[in-house]
PyMOL CGO cylinders between C-alpha atoms (Angstrom):
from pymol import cmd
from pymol.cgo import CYLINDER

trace = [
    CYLINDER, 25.43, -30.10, 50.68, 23.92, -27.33, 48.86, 0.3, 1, 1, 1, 1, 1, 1,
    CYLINDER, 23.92, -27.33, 48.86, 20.48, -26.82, 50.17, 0.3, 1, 1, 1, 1, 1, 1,
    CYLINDER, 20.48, -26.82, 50.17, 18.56, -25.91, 46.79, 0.3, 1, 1, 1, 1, 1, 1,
    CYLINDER, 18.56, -25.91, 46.79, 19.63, -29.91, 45.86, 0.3, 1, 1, 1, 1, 1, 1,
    CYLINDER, 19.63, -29.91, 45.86, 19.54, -31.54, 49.12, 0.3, 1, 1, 1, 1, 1, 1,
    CYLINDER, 19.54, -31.54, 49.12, 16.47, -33.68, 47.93, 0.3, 1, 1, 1, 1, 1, 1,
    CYLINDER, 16.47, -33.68, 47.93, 17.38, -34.55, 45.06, 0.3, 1, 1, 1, 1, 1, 1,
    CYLINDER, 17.38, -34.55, 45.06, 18.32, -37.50, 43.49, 0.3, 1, 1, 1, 1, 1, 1,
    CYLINDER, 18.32, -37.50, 43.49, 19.44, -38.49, 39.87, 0.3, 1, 1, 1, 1, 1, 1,
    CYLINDER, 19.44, -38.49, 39.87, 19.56, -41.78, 39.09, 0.3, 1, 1, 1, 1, 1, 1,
    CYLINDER, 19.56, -41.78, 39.09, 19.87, -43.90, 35.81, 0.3, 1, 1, 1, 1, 1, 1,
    CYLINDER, 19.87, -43.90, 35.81, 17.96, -47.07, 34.52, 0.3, 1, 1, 1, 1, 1, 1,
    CYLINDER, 17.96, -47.07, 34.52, 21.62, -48.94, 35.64, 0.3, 1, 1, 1, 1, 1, 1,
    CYLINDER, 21.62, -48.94, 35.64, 20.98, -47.60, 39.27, 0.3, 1, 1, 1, 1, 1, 1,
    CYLINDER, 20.98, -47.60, 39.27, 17.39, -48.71, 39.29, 0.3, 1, 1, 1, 1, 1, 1,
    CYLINDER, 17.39, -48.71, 39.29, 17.43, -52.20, 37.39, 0.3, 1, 1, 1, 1, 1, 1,
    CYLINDER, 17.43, -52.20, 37.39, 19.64, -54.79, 37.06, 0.3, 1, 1, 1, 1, 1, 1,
    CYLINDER, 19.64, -54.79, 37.06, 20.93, -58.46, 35.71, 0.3, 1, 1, 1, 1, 1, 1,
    CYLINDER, 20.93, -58.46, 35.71, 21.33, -59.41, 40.15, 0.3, 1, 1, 1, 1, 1, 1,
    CYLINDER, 21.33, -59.41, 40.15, 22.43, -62.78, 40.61, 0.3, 1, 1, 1, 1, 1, 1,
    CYLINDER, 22.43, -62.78, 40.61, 22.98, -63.80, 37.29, 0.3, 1, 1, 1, 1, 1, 1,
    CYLINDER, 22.98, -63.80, 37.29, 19.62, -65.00, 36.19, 0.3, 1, 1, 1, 1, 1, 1,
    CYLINDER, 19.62, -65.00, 36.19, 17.19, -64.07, 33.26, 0.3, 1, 1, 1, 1, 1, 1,
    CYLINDER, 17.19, -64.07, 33.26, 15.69, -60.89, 33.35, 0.3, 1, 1, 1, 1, 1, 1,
    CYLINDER, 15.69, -60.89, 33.35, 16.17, -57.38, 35.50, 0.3, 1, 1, 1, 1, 1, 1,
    CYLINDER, 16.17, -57.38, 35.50, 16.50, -57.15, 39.22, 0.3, 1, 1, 1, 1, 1, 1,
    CYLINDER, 16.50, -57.15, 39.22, 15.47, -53.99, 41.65, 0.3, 1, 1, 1, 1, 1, 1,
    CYLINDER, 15.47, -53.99, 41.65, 18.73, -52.49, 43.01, 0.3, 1, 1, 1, 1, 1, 1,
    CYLINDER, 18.73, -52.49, 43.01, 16.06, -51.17, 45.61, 0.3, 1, 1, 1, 1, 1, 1,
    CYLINDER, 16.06, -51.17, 45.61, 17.70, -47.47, 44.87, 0.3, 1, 1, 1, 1, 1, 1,
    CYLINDER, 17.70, -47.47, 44.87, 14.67, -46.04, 43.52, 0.3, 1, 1, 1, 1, 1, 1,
    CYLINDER, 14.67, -46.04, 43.52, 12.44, -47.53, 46.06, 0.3, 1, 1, 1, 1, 1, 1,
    CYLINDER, 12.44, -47.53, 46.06, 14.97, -46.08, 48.76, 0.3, 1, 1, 1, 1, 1, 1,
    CYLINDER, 14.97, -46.08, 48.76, 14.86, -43.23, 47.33, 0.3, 1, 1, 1, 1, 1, 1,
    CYLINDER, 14.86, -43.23, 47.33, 11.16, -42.58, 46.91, 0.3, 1, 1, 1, 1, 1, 1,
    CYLINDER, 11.16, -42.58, 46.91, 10.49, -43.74, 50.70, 0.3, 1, 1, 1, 1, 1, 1,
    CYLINDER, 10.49, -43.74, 50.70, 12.81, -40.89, 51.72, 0.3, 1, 1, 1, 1, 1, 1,
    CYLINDER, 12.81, -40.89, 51.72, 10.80, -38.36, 49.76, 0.3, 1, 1, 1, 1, 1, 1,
    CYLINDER, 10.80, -38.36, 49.76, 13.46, -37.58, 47.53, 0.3, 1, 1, 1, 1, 1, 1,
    CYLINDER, 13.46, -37.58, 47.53, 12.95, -35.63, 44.20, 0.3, 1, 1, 1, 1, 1, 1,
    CYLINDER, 12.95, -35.63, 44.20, 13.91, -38.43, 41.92, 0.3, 1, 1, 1, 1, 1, 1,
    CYLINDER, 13.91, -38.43, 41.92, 14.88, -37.52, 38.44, 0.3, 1, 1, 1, 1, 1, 1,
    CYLINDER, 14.88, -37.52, 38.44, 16.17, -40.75, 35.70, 0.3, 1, 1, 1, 1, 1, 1,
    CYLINDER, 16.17, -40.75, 35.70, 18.35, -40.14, 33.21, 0.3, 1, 1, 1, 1, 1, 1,
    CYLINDER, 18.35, -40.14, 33.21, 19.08, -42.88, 30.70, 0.3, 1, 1, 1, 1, 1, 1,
    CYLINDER, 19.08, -42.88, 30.70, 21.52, -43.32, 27.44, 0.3, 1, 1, 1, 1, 1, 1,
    CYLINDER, 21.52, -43.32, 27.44, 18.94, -45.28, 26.39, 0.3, 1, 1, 1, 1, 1, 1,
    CYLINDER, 18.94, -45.28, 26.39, 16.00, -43.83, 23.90, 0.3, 1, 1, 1, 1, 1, 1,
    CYLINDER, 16.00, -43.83, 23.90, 13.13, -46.35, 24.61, 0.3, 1, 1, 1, 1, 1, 1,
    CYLINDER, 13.13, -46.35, 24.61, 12.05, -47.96, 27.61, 0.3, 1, 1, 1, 1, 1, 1,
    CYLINDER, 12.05, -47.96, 27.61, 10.31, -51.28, 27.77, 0.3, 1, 1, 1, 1, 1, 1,
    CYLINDER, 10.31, -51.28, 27.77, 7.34, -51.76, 29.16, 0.3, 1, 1, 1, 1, 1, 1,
    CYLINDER, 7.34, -51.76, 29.16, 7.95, -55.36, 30.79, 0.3, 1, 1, 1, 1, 1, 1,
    CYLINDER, 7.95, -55.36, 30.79, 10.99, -54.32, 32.39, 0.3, 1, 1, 1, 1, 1, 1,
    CYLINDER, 10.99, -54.32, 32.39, 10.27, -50.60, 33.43, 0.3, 1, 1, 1, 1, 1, 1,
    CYLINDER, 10.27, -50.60, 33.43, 6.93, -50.44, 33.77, 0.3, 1, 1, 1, 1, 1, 1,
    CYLINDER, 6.93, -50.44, 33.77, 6.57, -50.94, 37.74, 0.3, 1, 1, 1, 1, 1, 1,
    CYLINDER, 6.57, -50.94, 37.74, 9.44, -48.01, 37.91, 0.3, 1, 1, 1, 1, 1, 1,
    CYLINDER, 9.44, -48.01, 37.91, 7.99, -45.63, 36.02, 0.3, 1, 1, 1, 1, 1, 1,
    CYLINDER, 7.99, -45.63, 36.02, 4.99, -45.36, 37.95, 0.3, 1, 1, 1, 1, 1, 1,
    CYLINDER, 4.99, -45.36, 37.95, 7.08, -44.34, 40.84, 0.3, 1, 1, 1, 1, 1, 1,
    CYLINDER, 7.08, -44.34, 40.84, 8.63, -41.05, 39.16, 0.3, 1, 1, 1, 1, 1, 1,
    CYLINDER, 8.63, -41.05, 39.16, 6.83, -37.96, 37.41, 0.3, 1, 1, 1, 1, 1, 1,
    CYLINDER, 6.83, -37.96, 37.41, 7.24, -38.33, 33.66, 0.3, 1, 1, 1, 1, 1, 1,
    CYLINDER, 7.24, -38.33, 33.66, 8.39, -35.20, 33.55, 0.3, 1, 1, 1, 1, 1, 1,
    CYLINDER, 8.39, -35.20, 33.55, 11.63, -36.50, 35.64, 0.3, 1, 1, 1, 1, 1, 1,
    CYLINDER, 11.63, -36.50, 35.64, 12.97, -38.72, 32.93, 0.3, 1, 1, 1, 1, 1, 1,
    CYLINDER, 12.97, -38.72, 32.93, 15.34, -37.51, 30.19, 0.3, 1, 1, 1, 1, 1, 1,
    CYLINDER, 15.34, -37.51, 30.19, 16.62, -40.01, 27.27, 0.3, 1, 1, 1, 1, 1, 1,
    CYLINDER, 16.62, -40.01, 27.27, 19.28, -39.90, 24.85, 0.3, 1, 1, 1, 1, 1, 1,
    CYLINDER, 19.28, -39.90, 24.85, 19.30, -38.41, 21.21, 0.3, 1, 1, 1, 1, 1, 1,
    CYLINDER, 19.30, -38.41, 21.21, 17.29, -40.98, 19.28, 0.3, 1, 1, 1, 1, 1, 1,
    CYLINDER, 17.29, -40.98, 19.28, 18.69, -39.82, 16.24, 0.3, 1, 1, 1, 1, 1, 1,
    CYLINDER, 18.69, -39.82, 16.24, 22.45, -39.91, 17.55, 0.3, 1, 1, 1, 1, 1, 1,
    CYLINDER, 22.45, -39.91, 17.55, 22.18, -41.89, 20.30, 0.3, 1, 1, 1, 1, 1, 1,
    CYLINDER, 22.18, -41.89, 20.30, 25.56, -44.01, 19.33, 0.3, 1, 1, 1, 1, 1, 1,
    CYLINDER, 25.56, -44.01, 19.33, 28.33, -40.76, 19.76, 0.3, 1, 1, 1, 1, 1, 1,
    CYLINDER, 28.33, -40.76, 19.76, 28.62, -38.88, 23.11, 0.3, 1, 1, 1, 1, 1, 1,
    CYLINDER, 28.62, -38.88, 23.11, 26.61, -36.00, 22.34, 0.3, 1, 1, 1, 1, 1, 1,
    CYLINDER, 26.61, -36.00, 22.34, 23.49, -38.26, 21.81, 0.3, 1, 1, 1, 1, 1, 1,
    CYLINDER, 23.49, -38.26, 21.81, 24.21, -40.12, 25.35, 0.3, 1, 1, 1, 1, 1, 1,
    CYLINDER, 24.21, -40.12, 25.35, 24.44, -36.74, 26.60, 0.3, 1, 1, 1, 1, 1, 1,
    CYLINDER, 24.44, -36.74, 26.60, 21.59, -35.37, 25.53, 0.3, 1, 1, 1, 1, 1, 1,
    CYLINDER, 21.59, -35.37, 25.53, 19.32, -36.48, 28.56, 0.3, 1, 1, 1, 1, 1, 1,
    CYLINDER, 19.32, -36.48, 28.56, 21.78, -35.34, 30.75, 0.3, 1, 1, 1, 1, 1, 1,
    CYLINDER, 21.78, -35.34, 30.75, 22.32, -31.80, 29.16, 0.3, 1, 1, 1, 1, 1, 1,
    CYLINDER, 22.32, -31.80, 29.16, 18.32, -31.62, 29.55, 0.3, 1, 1, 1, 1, 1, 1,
    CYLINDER, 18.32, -31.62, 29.55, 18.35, -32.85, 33.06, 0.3, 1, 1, 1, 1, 1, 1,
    CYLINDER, 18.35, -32.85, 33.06, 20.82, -30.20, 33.31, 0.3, 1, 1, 1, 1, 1, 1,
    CYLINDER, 20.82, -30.20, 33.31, 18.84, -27.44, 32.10, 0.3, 1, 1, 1, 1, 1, 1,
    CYLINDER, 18.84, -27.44, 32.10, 15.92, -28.26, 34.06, 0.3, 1, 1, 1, 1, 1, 1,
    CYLINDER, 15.92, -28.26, 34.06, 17.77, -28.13, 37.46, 0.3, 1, 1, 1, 1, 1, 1,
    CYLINDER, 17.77, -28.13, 37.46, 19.16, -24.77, 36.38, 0.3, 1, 1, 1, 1, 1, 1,
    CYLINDER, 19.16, -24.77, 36.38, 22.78, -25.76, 36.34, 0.3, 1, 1, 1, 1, 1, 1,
    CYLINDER, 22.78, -25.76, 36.34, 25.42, -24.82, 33.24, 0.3, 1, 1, 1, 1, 1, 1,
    CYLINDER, 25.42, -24.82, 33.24, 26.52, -27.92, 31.44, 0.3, 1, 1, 1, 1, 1, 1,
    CYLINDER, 26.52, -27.92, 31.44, 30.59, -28.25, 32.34, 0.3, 1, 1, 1, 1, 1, 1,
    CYLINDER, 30.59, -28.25, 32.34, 32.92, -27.77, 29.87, 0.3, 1, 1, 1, 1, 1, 1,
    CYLINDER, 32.92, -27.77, 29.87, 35.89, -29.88, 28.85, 0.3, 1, 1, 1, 1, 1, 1,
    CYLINDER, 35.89, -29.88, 28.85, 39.37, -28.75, 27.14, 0.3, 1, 1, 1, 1, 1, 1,
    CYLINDER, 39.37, -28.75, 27.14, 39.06, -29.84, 23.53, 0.3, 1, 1, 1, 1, 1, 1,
    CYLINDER, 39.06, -29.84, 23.53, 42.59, -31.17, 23.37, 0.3, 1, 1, 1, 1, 1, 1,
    CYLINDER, 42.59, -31.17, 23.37, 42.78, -33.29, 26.29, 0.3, 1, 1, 1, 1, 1, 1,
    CYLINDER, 42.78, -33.29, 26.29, 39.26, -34.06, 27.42, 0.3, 1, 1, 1, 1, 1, 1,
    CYLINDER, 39.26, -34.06, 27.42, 40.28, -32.50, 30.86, 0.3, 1, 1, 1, 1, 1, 1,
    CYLINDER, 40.28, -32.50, 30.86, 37.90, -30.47, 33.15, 0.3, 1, 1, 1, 1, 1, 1,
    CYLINDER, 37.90, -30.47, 33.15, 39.96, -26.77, 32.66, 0.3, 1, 1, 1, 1, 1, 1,
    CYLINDER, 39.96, -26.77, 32.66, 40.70, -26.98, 35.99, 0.3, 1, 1, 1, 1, 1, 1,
    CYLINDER, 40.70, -26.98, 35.99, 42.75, -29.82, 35.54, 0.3, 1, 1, 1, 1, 1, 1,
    CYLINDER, 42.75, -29.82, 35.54, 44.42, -29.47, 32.27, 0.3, 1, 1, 1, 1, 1, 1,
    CYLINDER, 44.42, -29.47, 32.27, 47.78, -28.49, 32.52, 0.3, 1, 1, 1, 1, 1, 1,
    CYLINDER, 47.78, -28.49, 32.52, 50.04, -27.58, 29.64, 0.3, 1, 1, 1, 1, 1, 1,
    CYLINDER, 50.04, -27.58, 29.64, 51.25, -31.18, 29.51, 0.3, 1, 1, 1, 1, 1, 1,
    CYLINDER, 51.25, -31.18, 29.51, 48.12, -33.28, 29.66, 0.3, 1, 1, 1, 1, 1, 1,
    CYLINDER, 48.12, -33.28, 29.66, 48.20, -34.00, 25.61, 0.3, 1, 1, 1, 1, 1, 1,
    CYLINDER, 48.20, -34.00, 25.61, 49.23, -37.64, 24.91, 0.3, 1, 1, 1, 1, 1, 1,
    CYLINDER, 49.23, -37.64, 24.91, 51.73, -36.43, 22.52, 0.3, 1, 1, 1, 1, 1, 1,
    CYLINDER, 51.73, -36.43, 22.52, 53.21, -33.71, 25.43, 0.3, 1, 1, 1, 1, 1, 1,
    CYLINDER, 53.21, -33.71, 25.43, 52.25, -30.62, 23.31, 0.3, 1, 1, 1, 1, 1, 1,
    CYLINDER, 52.25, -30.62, 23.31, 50.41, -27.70, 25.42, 0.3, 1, 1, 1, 1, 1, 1,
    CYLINDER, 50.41, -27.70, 25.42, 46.70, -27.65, 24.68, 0.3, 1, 1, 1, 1, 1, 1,
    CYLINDER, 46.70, -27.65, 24.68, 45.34, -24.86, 22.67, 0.3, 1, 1, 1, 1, 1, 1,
    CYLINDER, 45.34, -24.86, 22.67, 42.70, -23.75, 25.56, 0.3, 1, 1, 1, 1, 1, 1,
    CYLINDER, 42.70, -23.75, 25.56, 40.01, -24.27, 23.89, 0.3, 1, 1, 1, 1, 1, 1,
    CYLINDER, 40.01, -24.27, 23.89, 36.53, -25.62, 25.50, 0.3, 1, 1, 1, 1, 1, 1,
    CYLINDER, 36.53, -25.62, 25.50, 33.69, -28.00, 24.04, 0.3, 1, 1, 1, 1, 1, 1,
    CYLINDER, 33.69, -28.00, 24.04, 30.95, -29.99, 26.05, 0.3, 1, 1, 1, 1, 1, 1,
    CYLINDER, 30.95, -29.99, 26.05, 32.19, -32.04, 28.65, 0.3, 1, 1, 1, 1, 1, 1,
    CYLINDER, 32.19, -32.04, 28.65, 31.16, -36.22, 28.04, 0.3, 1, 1, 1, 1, 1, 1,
    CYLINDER, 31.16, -36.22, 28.04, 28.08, -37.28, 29.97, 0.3, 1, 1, 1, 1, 1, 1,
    CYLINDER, 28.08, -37.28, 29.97, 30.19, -39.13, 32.89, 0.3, 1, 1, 1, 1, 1, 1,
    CYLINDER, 30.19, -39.13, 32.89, 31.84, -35.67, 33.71, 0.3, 1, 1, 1, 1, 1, 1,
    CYLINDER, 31.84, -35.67, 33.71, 28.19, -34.05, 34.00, 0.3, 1, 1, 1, 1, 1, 1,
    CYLINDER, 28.19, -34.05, 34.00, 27.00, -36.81, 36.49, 0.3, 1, 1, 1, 1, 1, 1,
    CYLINDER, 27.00, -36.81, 36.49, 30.28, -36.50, 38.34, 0.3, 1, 1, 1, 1, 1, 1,
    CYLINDER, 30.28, -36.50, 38.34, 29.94, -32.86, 38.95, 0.3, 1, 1, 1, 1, 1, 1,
    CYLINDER, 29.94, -32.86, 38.95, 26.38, -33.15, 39.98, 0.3, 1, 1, 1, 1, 1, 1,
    CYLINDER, 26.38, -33.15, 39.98, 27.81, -34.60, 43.86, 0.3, 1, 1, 1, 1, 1, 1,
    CYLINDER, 27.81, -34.60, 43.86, 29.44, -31.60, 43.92, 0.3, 1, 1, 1, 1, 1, 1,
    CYLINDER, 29.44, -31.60, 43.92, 26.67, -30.08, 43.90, 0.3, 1, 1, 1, 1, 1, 1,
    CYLINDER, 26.67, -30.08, 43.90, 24.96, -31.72, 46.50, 0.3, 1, 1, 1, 1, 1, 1,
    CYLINDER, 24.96, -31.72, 46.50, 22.64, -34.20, 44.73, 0.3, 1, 1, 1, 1, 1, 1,
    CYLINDER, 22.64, -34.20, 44.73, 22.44, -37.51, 45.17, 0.3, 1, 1, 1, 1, 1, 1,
    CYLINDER, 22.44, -37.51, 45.17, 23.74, -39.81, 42.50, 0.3, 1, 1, 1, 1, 1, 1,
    CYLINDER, 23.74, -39.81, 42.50, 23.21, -43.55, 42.03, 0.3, 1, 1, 1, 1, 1, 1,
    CYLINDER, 23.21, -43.55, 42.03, 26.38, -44.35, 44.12, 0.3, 1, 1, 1, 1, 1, 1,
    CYLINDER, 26.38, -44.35, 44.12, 25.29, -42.33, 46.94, 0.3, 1, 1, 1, 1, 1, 1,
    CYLINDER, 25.29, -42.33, 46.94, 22.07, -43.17, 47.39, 0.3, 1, 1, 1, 1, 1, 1,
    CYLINDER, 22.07, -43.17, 47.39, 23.49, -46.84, 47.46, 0.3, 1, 1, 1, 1, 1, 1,
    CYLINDER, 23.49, -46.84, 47.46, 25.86, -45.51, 50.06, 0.3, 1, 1, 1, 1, 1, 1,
    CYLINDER, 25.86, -45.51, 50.06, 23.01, -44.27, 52.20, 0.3, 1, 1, 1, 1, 1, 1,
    CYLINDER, 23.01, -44.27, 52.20, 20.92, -47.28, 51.72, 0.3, 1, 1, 1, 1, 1, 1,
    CYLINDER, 20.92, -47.28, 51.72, 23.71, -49.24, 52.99, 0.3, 1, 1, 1, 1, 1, 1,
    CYLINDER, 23.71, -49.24, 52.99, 24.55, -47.19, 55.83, 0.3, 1, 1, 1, 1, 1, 1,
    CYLINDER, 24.55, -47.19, 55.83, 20.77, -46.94, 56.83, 0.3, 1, 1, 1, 1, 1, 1,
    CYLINDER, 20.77, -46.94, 56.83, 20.24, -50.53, 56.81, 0.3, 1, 1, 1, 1, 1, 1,
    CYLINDER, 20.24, -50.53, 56.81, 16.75, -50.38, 54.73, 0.3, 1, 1, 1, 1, 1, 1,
    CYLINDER, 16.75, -50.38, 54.73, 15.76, -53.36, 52.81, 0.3, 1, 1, 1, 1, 1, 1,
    CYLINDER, 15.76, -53.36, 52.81, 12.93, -53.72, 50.55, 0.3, 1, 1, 1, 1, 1, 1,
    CYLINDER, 12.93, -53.72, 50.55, 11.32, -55.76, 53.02, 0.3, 1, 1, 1, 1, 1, 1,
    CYLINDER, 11.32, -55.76, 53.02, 10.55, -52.16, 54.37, 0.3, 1, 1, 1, 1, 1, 1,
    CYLINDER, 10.55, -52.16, 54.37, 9.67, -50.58, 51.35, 0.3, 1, 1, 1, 1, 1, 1,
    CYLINDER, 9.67, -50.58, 51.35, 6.94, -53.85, 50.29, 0.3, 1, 1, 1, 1, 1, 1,
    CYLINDER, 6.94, -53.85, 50.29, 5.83, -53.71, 54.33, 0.3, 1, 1, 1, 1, 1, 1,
    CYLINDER, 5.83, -53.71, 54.33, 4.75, -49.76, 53.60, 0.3, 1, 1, 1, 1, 1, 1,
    CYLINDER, 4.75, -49.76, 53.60, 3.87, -49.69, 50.35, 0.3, 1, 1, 1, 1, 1, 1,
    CYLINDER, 3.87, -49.69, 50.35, 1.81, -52.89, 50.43, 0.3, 1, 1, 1, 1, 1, 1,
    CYLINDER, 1.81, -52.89, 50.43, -1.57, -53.17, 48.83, 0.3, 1, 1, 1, 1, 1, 1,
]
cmd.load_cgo(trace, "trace")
């Protein structure tokens, strides 16, 4: 793990809330909460451009405001609007946005001369990798993503009977 990230954790509004069980309305994953009790650095990033205040309320009084990046309002519908939270989250941790090959959508390390559909080499050239790839690389990196803060939870065995017994009021 690299140690400038090894408290932080990025998580999105899918990792923090969700339809559990079936039923009307959002559910805790208890991520966040897990999260926060470990003293993590938690940053949200979100395709979304508004947040709700019934729904996310109760979560965003557990992060700094300055932690959560949104999509493009204004292009929110293609990838570079649902990217644009994650390009700024980017920036703000100091790390350079990953690049993509143009023809095949590969990471460069991965495109080969024969990754086009249609079996023609790709021209080599680079453009901004999709907003998937950029949350992907951030493990490599050290932080924690939604998946592996689940991952942890699990292995820790915390519930949010422990996070409601400390946090209690």
């Amino acid at each position: 793990m690299t140690v400038q990230f090894e408290n932080v954790a990025v998580l999105t509004t899918s990792d923090i809330q969700s339809h559990l069980g079936g039923g009307p309305g959002l559910s805790t994953t208890g991520r966040l909460e897990f999260a926060v009790s470990r003293g993590f650095d938690v940053h949200v990033v979100s395709t979304r451009t508004v947040l709700v205040p019934s729904t996310d309320a109760w979560w965003l009084a557990l992060i700094k405001m300055e932690n959560l990046f949104f999509a493009d309002d204004k292009d929110r519908y293609s990838d570079e609007g649902m990217s644009a939270g994650w390009r700024a989250l980017f920036e703000r941790l100091g790390i350079e946005w990953p690049m993509a090959c143009a023809d095949c959508s590969f990471s460069p390390e991965y495109c080969t001369e024969v990754s086009r559909v249609d079996g023609e080499p790709c021209s080599g050239g680079l453009v901004p990798a999709h907003w998937m790839d950029g949350r992907d690389m951030l493990t490599k990196l050290g932080i924690r993503t939604g998946r592996v803060v689940r991952r942890e939870m699990k292995a820790s065995g915390w519930t949010l009977d422990e996070w409601t017994g400390t946090n209690a009021r």
